[in-house]
N, CA, C and O atoms as CSV, one atom per row, in Angstrom:
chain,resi,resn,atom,element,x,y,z
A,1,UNK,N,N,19.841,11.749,4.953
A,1,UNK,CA,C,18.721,12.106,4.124
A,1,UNK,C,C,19.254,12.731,2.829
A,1,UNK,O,O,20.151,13.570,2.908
A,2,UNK,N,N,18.714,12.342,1.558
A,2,UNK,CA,C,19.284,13.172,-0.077
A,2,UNK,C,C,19.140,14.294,0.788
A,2,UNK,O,O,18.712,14.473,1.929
A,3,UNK,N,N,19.639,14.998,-0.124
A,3,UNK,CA,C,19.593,16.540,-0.638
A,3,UNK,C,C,19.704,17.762,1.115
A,3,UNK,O,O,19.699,18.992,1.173
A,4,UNK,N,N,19.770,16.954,2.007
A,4,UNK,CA,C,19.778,17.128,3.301
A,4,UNK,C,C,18.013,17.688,3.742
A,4,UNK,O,O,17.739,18.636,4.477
A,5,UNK,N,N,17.232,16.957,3.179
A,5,UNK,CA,C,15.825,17.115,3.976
A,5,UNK,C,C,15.286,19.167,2.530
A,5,UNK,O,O,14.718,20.237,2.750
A,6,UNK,N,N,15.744,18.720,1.687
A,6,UNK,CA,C,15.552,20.232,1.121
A,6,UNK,C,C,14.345,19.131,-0.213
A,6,UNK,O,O,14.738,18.394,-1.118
A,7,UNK,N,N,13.269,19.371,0.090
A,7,UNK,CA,C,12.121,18.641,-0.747
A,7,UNK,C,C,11.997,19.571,-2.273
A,7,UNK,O,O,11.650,18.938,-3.271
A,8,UNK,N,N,12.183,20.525,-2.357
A,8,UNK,CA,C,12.209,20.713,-3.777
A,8,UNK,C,C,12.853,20.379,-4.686
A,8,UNK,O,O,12.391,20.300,-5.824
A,9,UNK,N,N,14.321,20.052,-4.313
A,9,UNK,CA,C,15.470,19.245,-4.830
A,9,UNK,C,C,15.279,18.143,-5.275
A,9,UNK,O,O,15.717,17.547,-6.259
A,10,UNK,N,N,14.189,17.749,-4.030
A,10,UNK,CA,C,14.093,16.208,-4.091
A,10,UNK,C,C,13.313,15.837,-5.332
A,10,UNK,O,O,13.494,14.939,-6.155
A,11,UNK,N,N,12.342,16.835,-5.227
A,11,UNK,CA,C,11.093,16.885,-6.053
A,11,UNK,C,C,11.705,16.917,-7.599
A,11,UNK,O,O,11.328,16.001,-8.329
A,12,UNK,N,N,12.512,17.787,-8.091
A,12,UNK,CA,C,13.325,18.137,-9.355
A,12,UNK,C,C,14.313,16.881,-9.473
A,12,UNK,O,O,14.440,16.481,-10.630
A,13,UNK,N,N,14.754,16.455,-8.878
A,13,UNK,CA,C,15.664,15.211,-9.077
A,13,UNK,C,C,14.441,13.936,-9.383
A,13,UNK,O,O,14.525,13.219,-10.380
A,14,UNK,N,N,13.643,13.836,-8.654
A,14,UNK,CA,C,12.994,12.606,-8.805
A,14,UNK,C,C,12.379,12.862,-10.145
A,14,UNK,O,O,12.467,11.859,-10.853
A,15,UNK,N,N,11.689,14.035,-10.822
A,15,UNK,CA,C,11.293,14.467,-12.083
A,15,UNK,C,C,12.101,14.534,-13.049
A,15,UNK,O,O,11.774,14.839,-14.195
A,16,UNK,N,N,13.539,14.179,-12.577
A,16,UNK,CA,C,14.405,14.294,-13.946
A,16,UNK,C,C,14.522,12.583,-13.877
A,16,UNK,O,O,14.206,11.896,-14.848
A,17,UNK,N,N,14.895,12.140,-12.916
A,17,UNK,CA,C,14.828,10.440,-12.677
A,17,UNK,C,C,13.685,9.718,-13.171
A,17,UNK,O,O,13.913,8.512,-13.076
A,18,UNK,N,N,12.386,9.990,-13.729
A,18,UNK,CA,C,11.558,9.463,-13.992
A,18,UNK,C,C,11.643,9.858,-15.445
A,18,UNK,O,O,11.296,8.839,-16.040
A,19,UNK,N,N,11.975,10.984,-16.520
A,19,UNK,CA,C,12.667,10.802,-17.509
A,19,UNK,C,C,13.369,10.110,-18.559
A,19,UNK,O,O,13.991,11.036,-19.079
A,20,UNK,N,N,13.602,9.279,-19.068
A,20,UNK,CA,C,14.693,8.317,-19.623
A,20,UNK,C,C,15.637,9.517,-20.299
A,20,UNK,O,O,16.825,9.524,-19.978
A,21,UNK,N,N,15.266,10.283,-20.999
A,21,UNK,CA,C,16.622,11.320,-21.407
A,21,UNK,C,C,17.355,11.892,-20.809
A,21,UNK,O,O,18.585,11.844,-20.794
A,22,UNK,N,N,16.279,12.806,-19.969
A,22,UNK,CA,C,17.134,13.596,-18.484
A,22,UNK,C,C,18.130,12.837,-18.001
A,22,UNK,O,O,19.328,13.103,-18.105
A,23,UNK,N,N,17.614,11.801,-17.419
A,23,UNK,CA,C,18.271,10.971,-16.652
A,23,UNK,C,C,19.813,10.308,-17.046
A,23,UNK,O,O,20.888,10.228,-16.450
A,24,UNK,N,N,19.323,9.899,-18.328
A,24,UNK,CA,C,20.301,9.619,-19.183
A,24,UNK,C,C,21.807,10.530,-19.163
A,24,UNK,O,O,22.968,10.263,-18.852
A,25,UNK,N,N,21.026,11.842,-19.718
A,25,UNK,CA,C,22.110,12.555,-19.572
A,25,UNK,C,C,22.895,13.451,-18.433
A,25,UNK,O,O,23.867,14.199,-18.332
A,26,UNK,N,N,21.893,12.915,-17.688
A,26,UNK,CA,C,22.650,13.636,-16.081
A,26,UNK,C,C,23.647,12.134,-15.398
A,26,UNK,O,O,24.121,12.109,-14.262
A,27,UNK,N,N,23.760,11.100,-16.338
A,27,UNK,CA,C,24.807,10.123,-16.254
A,27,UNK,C,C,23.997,9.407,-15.153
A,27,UNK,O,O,24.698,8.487,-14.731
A,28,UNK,N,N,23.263,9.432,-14.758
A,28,UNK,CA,C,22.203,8.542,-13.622
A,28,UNK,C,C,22.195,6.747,-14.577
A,28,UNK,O,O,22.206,6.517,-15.786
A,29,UNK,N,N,22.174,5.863,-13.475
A,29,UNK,CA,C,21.997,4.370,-14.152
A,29,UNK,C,C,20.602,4.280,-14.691
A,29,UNK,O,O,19.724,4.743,-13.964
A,30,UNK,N,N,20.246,3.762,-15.847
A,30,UNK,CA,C,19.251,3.491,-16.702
A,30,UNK,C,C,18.256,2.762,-15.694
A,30,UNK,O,O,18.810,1.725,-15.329
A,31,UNK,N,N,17.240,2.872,-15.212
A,31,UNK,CA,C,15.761,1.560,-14.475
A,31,UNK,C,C,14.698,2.060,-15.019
A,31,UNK,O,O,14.354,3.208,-15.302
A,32,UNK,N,N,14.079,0.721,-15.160
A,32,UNK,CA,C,13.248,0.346,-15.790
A,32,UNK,C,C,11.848,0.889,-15.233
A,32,UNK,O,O,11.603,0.781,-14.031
A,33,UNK,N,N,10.621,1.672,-16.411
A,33,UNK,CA,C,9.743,3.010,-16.210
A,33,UNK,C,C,9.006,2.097,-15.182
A,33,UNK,O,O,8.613,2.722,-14.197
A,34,UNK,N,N,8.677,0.530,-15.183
A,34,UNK,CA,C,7.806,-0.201,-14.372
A,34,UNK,C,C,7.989,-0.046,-12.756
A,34,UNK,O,O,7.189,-0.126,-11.824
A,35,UNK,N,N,9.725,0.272,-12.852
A,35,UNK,CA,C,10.247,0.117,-11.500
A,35,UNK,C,C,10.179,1.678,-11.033
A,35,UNK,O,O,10.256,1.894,-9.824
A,36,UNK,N,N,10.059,2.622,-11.801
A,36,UNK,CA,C,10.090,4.080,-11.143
A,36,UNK,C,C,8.475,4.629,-10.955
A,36,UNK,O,O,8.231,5.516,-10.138
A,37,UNK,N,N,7.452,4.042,-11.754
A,37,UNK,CA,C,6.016,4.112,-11.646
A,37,UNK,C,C,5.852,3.317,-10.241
A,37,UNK,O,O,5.099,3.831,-9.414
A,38,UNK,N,N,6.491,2.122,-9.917
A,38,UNK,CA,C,6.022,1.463,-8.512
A,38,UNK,C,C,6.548,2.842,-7.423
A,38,UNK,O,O,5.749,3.633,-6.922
A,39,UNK,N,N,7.657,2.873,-7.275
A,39,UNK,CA,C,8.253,3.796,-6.594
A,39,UNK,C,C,7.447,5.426,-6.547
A,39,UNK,O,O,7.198,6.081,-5.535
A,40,UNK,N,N,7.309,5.602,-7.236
A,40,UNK,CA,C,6.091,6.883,-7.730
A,40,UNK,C,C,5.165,6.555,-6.550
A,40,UNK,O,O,5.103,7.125,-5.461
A,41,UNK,N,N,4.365,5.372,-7.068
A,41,UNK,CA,C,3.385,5.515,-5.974
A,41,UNK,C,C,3.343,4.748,-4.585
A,41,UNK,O,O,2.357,4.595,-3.864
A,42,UNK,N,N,4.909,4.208,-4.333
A,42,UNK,CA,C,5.274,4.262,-2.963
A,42,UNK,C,C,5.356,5.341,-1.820
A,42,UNK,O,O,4.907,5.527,-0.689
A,43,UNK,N,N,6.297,6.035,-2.872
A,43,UNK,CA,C,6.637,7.567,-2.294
A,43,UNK,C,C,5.305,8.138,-1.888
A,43,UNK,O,O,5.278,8.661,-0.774
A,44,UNK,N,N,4.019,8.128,-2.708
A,44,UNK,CA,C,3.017,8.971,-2.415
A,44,UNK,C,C,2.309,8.512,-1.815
A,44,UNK,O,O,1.503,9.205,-1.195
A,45,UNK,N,N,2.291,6.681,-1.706
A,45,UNK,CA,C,1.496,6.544,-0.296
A,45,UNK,C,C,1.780,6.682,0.888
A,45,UNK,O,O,1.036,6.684,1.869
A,46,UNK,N,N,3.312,6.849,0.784
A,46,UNK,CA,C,3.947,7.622,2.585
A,46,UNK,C,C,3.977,8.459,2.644
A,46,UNK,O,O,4.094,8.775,3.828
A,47,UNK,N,N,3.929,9.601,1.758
A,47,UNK,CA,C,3.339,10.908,2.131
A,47,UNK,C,C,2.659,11.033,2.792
A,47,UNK,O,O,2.853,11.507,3.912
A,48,UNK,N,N,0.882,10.395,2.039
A,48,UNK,CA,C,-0.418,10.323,2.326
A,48,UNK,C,C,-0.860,9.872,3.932
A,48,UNK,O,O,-1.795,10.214,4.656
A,49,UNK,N,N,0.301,8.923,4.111
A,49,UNK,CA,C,-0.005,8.397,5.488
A,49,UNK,C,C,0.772,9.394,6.665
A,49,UNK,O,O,0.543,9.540,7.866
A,50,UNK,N,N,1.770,9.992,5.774
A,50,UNK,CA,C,2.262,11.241,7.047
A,50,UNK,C,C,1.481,11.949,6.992
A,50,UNK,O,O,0.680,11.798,7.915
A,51,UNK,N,N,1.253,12.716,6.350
A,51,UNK,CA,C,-0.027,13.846,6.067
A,51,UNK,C,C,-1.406,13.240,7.338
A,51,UNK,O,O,-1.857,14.051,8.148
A,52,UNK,N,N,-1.590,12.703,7.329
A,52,UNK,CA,C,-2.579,11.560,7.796
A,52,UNK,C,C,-2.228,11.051,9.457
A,52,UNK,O,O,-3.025,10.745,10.344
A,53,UNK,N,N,-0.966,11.088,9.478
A,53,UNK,CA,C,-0.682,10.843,11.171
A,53,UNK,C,C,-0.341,12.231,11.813
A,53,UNK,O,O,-0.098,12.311,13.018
């Protein structure tokens, strides 16, 4: 698991990853905003469904 299961980390990393500068300069590979907006709301529909089971 990233960050070993520590969700605020996760949370601050994925907010600098959705960035193009941040990201940039934390040397992370460049993807494309279409492909991190899908992922955005991947992530939050498996939340929704844990939350939910």
């Amino acid at each position: 698991m990233i960050f070993e299961g520590n969700k605020e980390l996760d949370g601050k990393f994925w907010d600098v990853r959705k960035r193009e500068t941040d990201s940039s300069s934390a040397g992370l590979y460049p993807v494309k905003a279409e492909l991190l907006a899908f992922l955005d709301e991947a992530i939050a529909s498996l939340n929704e469904i844990e939350c939910n089971s």
